[in-house]
C-alpha positions in Angstrom: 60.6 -41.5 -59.7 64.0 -42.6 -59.2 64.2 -39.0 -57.4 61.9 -39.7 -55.3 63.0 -42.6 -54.4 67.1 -40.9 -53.5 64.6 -38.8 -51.2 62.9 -41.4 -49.1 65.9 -43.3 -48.9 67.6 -40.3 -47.6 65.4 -38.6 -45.4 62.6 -40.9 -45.1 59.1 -41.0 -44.3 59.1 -36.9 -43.9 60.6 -36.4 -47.1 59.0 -33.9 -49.1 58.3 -32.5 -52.7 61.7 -29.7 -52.6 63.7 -32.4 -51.3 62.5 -34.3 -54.2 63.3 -31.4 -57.0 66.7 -31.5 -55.0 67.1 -35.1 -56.4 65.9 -34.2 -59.3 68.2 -30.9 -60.2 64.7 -29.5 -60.9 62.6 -26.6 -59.4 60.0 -27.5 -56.3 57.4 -25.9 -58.7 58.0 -28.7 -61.4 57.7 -31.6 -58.9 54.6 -30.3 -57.5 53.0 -28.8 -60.6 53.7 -33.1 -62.2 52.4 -34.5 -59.0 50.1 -32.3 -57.1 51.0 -33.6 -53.5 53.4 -36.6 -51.7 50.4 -38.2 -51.9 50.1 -38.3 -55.5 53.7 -38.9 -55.9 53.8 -41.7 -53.3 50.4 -43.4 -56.0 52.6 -43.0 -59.1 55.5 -44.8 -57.6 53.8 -47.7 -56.5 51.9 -47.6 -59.5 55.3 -47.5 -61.2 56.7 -49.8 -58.9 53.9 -52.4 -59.3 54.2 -52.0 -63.3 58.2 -52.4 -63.3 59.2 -55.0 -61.0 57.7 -57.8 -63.0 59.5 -57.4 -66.4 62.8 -56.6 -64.3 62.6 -59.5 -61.8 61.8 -62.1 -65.6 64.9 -59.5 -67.1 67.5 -60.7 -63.8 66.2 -64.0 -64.2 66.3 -64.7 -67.9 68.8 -67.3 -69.5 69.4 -68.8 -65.9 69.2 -72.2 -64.4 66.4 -72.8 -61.9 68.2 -71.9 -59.0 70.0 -69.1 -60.1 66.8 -67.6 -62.1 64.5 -67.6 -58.4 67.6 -65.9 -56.5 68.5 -63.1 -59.3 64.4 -62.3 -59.6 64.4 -62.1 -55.4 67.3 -59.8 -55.5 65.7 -57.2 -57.8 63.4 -56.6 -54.7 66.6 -54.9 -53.3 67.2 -53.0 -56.1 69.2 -49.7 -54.5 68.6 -50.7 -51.1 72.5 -51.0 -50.0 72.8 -48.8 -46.8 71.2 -49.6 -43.5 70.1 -45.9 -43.1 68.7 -46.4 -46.7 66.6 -49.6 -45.6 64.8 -48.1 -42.7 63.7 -45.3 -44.1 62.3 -47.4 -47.0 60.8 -49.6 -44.1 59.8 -46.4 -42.3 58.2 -45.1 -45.4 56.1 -49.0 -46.1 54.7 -48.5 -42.6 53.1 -45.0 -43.5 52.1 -46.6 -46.5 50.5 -49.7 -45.2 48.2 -46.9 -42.9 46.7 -45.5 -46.3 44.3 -46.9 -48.2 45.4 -46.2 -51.5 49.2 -46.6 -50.9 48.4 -49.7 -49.4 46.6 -50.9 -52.4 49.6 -50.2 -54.7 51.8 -52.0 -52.4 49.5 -54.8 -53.1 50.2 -55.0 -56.6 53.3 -55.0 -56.1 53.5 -57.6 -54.3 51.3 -59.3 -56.3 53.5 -58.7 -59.7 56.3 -60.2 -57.1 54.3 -63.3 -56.4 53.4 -63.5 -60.0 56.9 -63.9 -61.2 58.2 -65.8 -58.3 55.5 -68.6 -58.8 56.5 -69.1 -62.4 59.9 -69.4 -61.8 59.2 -72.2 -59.3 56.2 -73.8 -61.6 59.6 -74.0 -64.1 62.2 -74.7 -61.4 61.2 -78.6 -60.5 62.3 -78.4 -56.8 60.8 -81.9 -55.7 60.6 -80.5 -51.9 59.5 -77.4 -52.6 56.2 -76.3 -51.5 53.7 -75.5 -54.5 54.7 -72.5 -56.6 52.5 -70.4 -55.0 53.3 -71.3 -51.5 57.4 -71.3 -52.2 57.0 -67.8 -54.0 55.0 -66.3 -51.1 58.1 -68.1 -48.9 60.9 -66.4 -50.4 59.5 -62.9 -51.2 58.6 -62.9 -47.2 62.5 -64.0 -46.3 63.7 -61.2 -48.9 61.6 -58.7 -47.3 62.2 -59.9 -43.1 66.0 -60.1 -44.2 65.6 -56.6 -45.6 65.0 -55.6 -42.1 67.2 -57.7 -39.8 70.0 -56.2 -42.2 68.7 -53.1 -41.3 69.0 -53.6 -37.9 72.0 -55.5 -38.1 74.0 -54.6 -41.1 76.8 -57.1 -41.8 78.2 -57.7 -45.0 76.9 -56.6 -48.7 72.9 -56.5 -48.1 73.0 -58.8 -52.0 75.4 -61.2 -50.7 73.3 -61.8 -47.0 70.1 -61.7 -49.6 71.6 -64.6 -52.2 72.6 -67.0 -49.2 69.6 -66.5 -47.4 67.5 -67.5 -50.3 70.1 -70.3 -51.9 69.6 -71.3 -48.3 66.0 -72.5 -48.7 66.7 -73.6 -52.4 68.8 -75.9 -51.6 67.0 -77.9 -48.8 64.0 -77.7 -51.6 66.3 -79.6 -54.3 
């Protein structure tokens, strides 16, 4: 998986299986004897990635004040994701998955294990002008994700560091 992911972030939406087993220091035969097809590969990852980002967004967050705990769990969403050329072709890969059905389902849970963890942490964060947990977690996961791409289109600084003030940002006019 992580392979796969080196690949799209290299060569983007056209990446394919040998590129893959390149990452991977395996044969093209392994890759698609595991997987099948891109397609198959693409519904593991997100079915990986949907499984996965929970317990490491609670992991970054664990042990941490509010404030700190809500900014750590945002930043996991950028997880490798620390060259522009890197971003977009994530981004470019998100839009071909958002066209298929079952992709775009898995990027749903995602999401939804995103929100999950995001609305605890505010349900436990006691931001008196926050919105309600729900609403604030839904807030911040869309500023991570549209600062993914204005950094992507305007790279300036470490993408973590532009990520931590833009969410501390909000936190702070919630306290």
């Amino acid at each position: 998986m992580a392979a796969a992911g080196r690949a799209i972030g290299r060569y983007g939406p056209g990446f394919t299986l040998a590129q893959v087993a390149g990452e991977a220091g395996v044969a093209v035969g392994t890759v698609a004897g595991r997987f099948g097809s891109k397609q198959n590969l693409l519904v593991a990852m997100m079915n990986i990635g949907a499984a996965s980002v929970g317990p490491r967004m609670r992991a970054a967050a664990r042990g941490l004040d509010p404030g700190a705990a809500i900014t750590a769990a945002a930043l996991v969403i950028a997880d490798g994701l620390d060259e522009p050329a890197t971003v977009t072709n994530h981004l470019g890969q998100l839009g071909v998955d958002l066209a298929d059905p079952a992709l775009r389902s898995g990027f749903a849970a995602l999401r939804a294990s995103v929100h999950e963890v995001l609305t605890d942490l505010f349900a436990a964060a006691g931001l008196p002008g926050a919105p309600p947990p729900a609403r604030a977690a839904r807030v911040i996961a869309a500023l991570t994700h549209g600062a993914l791409m204005d950094w992507a289109l305007n790279p300036h600084d470490a993408l973590a560091d532009v990520l931590r003030a833009d969410v501390q940002a909000v936190l702070v006019s919630w306290r």
